[in-house]
C-alpha angles and dihedrals in degrees: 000000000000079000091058092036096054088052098045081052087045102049086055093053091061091050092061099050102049105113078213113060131185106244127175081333093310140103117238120176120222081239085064097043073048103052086049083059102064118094092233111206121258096254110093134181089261112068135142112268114241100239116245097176109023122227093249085055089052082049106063095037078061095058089048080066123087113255122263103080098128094190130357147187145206119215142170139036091308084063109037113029116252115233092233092044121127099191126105126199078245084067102077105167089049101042105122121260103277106241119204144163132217131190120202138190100215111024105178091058085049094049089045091054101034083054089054094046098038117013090159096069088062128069137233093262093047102046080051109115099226105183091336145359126346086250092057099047094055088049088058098053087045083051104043112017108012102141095326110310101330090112096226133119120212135199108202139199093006118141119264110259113266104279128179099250145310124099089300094076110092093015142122127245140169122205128192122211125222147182111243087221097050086049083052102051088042089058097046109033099025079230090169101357090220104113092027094053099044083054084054077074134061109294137157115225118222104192096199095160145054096245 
């Protein structure tokens, strides 16, 4: 009986201390029981973004837009102020480039008016009529070779279209142009990951349609 008494003892002892224990069928460390017990500080990893460019100034870039942008985002550190960033919306001249995306239902008429509007925000190569008009061609590279296989087109450092205040005025932005089914598909099916995966991230949602 005292045999079966000091290994039962012993066996216990072991248990205790086993840096791994069996508890409620798992198995919990004492590093874990350690790491509850810190009083973590109060900043987590989620946090509200201090606003750089404000949803009413994405707004009315938007309107300086053709019609046609059936929904639209901000995005970036022009958007959402960056922990380590200097700049103020009272610095002008060093705000961050403005970063958006817009998906439209009929690109080529987009492209077609937004040339007119705008023909500076395109390039050369763009503007080249490659088997059909400007427009198209520009389609075709949003379709078939826009970054990768993401199916978007971008304009890049090209000035914010003239707004009535704000910190959008004077500065750079750069767009990228979409199909609303390619945005869709992305979404749904993760097809090229590229649009889905860029919404994984902060972003300010401008609904400009009625899709």
């Amino acid at each position: 009986a005292m045999s079966t008494t000091t290994s039962t003892e012993t066996t216990n002892e072991r248990r205790t201390s086993n840096p791994k224990r069996l508890v409620d069928n798992g198995i919990v460390s004492d590093q874990d029981e350690q790491l509850q017990s810190i009083d973590l500080p109060k900043k987590t990893l989620i946090q509200p973004k201090k606003m750089l460019t404000s949803r009413d100034e994405l707004t009315d870039i938007l309107s300086r837009f053709p019609s046609g942008i059936e929904y639209a985002f901000g995005y970036g550190s022009g958007v959402f102020a960056q922990t380590q960033q200097s700049s103020s919306k009272d610095d002008d001249e060093n705000l961050p480039m403005i970063d958006m995306i817009f998906a439209i239902e009929d690109s080529k008429q987009w492209h077609e008016a937004t040339m007119n509007a705008y023909p500076h925000h395109y390039s050369g190569f763009a503007k080249f009529p490659l088997g059909g008009t400007a427009a198209q061609t520009v389609v075709r590279m949003q379709d078939c070779w826009g970054d990768g296989t993401a199916g978007i087109y971008f304009n890049p450092l090209v000035p914010v279209p003239s707004t009535e205040s704000g910190s959008s005025r004077g500065r750079m932005m750069k767009y990228g142009v979409t199909h609303v089914n390619t945005l869709l598909d992305d979404l749904r099916n993760w097809s090229g990951l590229y649009l889905a995966g860029r919404m994984q991230k902060p972003i300010l949602s401008l609904e400009n349609g009625n899709s």
